[in-house]
VOBA-578129 format. One record per residue: chain; x, y, z of N, C-alpha, C, O in turn; residue in three letters; residue number from 0. Coordinates in nm, 4 decimals, always signed. Layout:
N
{node A,{X,Y,Z},{X,Y,Z},{X,Y,Z},{X,Y,Z},ALA,NUM};
...
//
This chain:
120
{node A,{-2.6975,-0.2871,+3.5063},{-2.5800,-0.2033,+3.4875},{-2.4641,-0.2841,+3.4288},{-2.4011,-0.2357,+3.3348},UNK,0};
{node A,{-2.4406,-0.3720,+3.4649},{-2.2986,-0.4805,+3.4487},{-2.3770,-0.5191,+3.2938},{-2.3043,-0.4986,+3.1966},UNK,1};
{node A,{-2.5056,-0.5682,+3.2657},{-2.5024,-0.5385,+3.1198},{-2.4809,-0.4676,+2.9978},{-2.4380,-0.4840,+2.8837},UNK,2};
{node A,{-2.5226,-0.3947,+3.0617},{-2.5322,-0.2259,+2.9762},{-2.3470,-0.2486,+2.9737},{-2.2873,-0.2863,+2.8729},UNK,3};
{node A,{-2.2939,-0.2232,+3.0778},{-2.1601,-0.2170,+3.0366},{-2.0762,-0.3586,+2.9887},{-1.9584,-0.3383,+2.9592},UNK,4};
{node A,{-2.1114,-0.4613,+2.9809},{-2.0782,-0.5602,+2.8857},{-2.0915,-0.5244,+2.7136},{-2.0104,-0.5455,+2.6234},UNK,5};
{node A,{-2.2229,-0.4644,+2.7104},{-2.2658,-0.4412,+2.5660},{-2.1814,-0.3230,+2.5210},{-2.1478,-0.3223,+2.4026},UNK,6};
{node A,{-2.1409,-0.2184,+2.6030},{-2.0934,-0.1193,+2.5684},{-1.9464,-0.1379,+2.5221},{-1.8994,-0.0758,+2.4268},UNK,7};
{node A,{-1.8778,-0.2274,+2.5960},{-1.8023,-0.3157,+2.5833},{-1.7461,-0.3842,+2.4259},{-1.6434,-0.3654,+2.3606},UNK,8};
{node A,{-1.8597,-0.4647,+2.4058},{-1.9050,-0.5353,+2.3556},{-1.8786,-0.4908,+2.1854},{-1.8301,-0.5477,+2.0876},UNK,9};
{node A,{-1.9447,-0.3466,+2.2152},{-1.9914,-0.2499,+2.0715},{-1.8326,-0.1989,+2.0613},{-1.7751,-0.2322,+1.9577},UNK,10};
{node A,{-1.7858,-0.1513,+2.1209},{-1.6536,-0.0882,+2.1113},{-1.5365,-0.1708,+2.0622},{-1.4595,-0.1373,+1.9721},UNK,11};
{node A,{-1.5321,-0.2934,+2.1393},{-1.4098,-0.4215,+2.0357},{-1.4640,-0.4444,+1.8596},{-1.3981,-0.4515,+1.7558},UNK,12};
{node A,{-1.5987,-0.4504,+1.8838},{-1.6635,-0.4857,+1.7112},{-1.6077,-0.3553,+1.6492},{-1.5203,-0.3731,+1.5643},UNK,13};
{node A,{-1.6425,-0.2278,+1.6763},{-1.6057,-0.1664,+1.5888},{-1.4643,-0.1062,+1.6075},{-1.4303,-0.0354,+1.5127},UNK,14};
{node A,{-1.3858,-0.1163,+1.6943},{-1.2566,-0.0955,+1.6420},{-1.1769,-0.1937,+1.5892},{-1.0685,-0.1724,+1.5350},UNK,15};
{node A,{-1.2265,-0.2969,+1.6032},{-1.1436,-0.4389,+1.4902},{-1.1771,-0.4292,+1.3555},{-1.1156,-0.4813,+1.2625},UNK,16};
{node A,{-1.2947,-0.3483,+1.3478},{-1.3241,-0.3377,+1.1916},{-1.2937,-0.1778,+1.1647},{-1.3381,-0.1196,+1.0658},UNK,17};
{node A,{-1.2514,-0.1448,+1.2168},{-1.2078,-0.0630,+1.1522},{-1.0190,-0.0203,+1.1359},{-0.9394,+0.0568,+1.0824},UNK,18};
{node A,{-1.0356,-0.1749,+1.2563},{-0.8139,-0.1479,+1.1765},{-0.7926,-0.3254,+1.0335},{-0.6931,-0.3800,+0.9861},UNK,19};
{node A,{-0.9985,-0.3605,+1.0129},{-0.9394,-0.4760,+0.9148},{-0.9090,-0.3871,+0.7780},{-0.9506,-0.2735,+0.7551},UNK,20};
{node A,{-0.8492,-0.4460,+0.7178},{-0.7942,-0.3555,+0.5899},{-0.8292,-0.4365,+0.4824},{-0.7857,-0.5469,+0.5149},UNK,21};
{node A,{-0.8748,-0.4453,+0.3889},{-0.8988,-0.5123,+0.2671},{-0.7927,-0.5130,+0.1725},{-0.7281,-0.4100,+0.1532},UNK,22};
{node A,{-0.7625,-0.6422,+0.0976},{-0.6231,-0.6081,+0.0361},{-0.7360,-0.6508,-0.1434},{-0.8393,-0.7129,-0.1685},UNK,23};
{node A,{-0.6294,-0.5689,-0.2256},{-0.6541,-0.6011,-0.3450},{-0.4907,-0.5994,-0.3895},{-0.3881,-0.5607,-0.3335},UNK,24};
{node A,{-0.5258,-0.6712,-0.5396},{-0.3463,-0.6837,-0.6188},{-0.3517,-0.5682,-0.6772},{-0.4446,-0.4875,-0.6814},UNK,25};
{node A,{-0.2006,-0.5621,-0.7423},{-0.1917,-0.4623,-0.7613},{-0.2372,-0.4549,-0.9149},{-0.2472,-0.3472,-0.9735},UNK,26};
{node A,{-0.2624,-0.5716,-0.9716},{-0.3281,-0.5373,-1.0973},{-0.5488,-0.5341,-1.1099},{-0.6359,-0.5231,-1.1962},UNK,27};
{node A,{-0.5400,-0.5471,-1.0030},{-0.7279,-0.4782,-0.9506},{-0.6760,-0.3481,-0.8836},{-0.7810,-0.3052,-0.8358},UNK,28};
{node A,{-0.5793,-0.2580,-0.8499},{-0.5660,-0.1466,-0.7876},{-0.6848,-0.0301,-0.8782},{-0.7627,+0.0372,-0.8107},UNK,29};
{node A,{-0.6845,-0.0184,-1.0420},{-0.6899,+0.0779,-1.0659},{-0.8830,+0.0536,-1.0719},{-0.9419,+0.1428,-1.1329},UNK,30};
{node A,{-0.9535,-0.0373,-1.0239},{-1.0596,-0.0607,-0.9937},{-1.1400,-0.0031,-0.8592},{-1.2556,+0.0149,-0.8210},UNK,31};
{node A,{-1.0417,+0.0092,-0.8258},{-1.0507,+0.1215,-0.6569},{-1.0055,+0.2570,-0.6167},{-0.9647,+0.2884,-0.5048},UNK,32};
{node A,{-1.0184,+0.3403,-0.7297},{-0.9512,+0.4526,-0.7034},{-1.0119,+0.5350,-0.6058},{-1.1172,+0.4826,-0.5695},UNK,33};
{node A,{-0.9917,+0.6319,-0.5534},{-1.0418,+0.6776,-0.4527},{-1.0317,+0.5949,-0.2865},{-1.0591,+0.6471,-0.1784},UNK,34};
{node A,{-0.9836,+0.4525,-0.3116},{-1.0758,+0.3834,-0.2220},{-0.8753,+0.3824,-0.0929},{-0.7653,+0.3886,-0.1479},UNK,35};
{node A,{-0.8957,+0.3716,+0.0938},{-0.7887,+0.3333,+0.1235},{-0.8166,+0.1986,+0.1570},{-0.9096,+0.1475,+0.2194},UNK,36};
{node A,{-0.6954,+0.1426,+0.0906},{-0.6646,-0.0415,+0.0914},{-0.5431,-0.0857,+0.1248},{-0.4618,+0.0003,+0.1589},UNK,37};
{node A,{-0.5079,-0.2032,+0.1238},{-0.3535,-0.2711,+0.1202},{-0.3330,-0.2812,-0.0343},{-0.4361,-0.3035,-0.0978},UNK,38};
{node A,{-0.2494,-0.2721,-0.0857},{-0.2166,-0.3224,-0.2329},{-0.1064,-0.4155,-0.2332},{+0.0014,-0.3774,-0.1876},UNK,39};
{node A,{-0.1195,-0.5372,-0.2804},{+0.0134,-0.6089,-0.2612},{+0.0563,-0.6929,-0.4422},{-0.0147,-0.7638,-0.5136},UNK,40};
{node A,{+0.1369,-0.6645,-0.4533},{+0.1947,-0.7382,-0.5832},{+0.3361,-0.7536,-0.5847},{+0.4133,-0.7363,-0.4904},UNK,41};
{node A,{+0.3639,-0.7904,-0.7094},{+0.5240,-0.7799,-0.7212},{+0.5963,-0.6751,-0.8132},{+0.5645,-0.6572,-0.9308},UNK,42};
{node A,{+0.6995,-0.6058,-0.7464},{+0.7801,-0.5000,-0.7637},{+0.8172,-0.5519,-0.8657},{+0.8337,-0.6737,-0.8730},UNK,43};
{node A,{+0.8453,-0.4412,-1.0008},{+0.9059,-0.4574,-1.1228},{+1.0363,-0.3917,-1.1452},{+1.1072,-0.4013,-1.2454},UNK,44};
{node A,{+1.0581,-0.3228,-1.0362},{+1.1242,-0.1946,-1.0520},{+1.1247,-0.0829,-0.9667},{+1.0256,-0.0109,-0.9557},UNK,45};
{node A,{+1.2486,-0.0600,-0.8943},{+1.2033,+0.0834,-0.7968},{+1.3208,+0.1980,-0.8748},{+1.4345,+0.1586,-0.9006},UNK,46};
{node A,{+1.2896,+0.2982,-0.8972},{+1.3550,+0.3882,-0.9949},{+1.3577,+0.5107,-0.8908},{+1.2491,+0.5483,-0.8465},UNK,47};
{node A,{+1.4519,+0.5622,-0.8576},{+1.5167,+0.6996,-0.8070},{+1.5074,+0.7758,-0.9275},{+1.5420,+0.7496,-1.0427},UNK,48};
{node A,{+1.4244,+0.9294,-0.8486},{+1.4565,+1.0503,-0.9812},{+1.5220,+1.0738,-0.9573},{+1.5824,+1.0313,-0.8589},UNK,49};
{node A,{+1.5787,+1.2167,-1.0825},{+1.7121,+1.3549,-1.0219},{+1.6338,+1.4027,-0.9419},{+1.7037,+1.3701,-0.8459},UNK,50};
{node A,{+1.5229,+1.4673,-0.8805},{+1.4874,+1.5187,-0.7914},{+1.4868,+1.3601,-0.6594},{+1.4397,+1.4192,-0.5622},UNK,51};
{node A,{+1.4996,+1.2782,-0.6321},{+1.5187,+1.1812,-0.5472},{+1.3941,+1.1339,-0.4614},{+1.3620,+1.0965,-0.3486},UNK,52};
{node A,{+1.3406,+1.1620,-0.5987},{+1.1362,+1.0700,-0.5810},{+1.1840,+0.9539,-0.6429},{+1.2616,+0.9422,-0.7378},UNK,53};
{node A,{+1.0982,+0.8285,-0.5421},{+1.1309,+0.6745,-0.5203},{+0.9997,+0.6789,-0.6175},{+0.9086,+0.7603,-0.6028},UNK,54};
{node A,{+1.0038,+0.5882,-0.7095},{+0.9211,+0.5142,-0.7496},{+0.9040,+0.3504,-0.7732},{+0.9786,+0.2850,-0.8460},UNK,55};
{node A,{+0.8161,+0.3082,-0.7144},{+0.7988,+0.1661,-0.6960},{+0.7039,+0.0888,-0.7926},{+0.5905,+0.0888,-0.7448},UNK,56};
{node A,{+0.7105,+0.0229,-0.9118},{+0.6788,+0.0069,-1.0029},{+0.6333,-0.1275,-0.9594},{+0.7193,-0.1921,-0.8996},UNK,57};
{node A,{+0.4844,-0.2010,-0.9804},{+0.4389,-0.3028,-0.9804},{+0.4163,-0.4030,-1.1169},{+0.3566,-0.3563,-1.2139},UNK,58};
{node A,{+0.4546,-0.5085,-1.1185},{+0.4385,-0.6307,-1.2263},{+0.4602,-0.6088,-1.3098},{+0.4855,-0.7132,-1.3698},UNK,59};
{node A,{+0.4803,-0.4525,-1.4260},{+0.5961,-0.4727,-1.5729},{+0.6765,-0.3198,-1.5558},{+0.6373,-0.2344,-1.4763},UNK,60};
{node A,{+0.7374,-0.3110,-1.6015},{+0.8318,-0.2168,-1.6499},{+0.7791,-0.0823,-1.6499},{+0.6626,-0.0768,-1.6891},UNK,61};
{node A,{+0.8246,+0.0130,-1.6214},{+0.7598,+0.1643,-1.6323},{+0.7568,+0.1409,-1.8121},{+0.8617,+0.1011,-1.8626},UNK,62};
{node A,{+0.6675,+0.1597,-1.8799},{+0.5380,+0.2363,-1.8821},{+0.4175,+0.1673,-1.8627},{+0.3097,+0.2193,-1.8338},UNK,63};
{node A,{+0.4387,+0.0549,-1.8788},{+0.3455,-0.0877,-1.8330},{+0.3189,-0.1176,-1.7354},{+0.2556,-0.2232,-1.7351},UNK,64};
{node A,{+0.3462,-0.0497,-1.5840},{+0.3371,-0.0900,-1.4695},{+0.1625,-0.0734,-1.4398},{+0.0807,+0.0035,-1.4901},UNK,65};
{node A,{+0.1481,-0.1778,-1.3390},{+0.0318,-0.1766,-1.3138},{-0.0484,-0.1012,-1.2373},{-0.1650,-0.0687,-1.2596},UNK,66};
{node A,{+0.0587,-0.0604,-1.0942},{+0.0567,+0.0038,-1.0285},{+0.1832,+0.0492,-0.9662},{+0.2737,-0.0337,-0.9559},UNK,67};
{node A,{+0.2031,+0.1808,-0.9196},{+0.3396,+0.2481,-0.8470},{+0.3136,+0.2945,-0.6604},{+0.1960,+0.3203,-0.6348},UNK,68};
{node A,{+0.3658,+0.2999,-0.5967},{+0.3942,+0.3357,-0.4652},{+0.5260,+0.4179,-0.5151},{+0.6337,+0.3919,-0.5688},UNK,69};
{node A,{+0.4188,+0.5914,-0.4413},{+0.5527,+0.7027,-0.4653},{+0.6123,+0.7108,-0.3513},{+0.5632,+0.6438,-0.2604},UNK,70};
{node A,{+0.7164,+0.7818,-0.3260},{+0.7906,+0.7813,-0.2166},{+0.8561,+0.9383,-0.2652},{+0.9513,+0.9372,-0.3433},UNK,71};
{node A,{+0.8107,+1.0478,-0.2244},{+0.8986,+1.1720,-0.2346},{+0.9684,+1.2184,-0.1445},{+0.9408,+1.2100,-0.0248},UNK,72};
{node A,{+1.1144,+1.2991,-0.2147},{+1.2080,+1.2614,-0.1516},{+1.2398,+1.3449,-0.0313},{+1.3571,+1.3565,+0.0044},UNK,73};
{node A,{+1.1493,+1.3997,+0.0287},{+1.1335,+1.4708,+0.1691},{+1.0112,+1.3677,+0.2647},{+0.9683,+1.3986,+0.3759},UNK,74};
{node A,{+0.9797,+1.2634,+0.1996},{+0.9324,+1.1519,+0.3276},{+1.0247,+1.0792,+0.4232},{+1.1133,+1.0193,+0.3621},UNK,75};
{node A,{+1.0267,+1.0749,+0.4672},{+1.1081,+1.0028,+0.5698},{+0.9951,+0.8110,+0.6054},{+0.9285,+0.7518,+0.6903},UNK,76};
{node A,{+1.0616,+0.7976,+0.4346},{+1.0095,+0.6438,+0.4351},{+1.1399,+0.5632,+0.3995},{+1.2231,+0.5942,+0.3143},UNK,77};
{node A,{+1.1404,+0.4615,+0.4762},{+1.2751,+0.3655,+0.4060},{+1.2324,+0.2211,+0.3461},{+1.1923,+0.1184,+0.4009},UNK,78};
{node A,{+1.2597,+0.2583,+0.1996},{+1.2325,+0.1673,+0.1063},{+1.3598,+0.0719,+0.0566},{+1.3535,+0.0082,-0.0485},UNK,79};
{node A,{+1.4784,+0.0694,+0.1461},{+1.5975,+0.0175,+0.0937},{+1.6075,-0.1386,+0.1202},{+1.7062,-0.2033,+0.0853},UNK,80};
{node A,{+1.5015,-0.1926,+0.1826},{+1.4653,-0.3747,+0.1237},{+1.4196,-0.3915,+0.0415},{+1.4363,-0.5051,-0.0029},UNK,81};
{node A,{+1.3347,-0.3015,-0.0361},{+1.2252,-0.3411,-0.1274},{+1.3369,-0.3254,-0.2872},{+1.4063,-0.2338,-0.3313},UNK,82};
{node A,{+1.3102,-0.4464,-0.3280},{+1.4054,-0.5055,-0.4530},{+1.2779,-0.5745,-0.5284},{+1.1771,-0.6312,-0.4863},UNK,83};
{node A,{+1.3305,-0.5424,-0.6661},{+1.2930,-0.6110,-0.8265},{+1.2813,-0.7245,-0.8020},{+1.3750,-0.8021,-0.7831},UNK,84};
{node A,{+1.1378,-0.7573,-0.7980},{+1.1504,-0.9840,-0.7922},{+1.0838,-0.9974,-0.6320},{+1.0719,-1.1121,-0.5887},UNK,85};
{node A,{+1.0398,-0.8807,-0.5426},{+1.0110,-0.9015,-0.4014},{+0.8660,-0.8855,-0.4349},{+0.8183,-0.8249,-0.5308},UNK,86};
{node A,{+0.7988,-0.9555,-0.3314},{+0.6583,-0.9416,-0.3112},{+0.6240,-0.8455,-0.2102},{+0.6548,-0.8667,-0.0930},UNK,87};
{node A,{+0.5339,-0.6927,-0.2619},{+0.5122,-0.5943,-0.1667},{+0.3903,-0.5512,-0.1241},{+0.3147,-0.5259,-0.2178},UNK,88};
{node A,{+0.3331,-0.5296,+0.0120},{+0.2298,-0.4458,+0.0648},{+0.2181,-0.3492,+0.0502},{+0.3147,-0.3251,-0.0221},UNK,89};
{node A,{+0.1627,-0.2501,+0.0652},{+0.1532,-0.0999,+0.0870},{+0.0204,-0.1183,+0.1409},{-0.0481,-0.2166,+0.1124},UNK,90};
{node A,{-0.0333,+0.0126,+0.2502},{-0.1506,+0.0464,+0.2381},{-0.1744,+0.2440,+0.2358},{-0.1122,+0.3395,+0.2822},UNK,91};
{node A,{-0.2699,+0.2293,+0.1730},{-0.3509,+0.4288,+0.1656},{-0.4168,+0.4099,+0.0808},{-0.4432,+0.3002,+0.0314},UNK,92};
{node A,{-0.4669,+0.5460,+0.0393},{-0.5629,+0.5976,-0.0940},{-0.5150,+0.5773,-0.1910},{-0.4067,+0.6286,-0.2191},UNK,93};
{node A,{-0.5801,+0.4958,-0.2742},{-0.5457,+0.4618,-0.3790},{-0.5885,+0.5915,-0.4964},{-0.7053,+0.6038,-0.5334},UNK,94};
{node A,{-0.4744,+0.6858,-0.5483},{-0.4916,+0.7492,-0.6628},{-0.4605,+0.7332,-0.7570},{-0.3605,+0.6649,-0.7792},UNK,95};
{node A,{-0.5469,+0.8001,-0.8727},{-0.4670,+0.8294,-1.0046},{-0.3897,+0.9315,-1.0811},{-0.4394,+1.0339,-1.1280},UNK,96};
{node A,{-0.2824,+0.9012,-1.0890},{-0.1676,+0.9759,-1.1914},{-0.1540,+0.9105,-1.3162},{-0.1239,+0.7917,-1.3284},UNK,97};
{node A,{-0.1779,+0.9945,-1.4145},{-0.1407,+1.0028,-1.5757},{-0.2286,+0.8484,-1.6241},{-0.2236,+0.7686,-1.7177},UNK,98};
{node A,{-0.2894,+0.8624,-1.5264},{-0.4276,+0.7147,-1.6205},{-0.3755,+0.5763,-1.5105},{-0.4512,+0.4798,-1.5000},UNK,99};
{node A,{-0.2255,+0.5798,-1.4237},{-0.2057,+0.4581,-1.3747},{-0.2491,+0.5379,-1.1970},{-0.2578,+0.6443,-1.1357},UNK,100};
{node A,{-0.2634,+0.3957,-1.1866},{-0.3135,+0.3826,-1.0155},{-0.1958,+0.3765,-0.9035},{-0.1159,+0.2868,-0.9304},UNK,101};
{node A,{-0.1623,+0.4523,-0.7782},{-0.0475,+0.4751,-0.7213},{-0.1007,+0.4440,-0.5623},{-0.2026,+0.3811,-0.5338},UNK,102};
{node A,{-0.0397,+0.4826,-0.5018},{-0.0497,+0.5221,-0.3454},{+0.1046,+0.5714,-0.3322},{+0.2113,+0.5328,-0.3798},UNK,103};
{node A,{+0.0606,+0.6859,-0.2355},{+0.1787,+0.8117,-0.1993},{+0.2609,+0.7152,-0.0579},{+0.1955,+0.6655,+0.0338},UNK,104};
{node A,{+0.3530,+0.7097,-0.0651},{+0.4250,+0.6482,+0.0990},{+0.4391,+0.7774,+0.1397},{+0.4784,+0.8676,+0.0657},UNK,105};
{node A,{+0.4096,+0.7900,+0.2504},{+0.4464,+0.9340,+0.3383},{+0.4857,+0.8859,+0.4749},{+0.5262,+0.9676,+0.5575},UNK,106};
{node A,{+0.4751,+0.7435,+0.5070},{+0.5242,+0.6847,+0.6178},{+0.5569,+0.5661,+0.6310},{+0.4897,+0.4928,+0.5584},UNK,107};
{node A,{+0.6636,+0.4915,+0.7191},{+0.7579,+0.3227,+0.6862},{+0.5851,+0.2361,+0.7912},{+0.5860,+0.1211,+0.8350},UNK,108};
{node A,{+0.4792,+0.3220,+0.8021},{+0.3926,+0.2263,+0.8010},{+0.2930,+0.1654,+0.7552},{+0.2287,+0.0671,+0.7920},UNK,109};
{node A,{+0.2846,+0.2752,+0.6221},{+0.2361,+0.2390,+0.5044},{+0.2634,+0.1087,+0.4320},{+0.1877,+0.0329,+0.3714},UNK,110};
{node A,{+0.4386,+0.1030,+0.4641},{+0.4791,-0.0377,+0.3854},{+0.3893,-0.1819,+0.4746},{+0.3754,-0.1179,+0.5788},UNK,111};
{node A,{+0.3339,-0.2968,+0.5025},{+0.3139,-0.3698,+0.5342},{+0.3602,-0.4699,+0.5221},{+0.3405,-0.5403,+0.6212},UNK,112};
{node A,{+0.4204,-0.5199,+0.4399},{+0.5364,-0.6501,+0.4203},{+0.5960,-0.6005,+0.2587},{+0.5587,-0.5369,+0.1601},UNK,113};
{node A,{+0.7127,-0.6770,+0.3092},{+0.8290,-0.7026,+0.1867},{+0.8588,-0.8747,+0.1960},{+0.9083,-0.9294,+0.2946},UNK,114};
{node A,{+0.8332,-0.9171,+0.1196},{+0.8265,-1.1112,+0.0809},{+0.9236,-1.1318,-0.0271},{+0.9220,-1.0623,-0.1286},UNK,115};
{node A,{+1.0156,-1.2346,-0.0053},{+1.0584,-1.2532,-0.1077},{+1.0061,-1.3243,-0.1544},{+0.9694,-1.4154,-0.0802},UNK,116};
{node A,{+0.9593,-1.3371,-0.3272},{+0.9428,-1.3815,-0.4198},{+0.9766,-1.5580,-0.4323},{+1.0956,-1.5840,-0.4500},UNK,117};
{node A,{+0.8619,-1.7010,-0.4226},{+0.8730,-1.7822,-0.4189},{+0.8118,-1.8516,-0.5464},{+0.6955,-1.8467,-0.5864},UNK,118};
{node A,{+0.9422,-1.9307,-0.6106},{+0.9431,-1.9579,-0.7225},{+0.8564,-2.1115,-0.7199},{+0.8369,-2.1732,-0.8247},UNK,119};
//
């Protein structure tokens, strides 16, 4: 009995540690994983407010060149007001595609996973 419940034990830590490990890719391998949920981490090029007051978070060049974006629409209740041009950023979710580039939606401040500043 005390085995059986060691193993049972046992089975239950293995698979809930693997299933909170997260795999990270950059954000310029993002659009190699679509469909897939990951961490994405690169460096912010740019975070751009619409007139409608959708955050967009632009990875490694300039909107239209970006590699990858983290959206933020403007009825989430996500706070993106550390994340600056030149910072090194996490995100994790489903990685989709919009208009040919690769994104992930923020719909929550625990999506973000780190904000780094940028070491020269």
């Amino acid at each position: 009995m005390k085995k059986t419940l060691l193993l049972i034990i046992a089975i239950f830590l293995i698979s809930a540690s693997a299933s909170y490990s997260q795999e990270q890719v950059s954000s310029k391998e993002a659009g190699n994983h679509i469909g897939k949920t990951l961490q994405v981490k690169g460096v912010v090029s740019g975070v751009f407010v619409s007139q409608k007051g959708n955050t967009f978070i632009n990875f490694d060049e300039k909107s239209p060149n970006q590699t990858f974006t983290a959206a933020v629409f403007s009825d989430a209740k996500v706070d993106v007001s550390k994340i600056k041009e030149g910072c090194i950023l996490t995100v994790y979710g489903e990685i989709k595609e919009y208009k040919g580039k690769p994104e992930i939606i923020l719909t929550s401040n625990e999506q973000i996973i780190s904000i780094e500043e940028k070491q020269e």
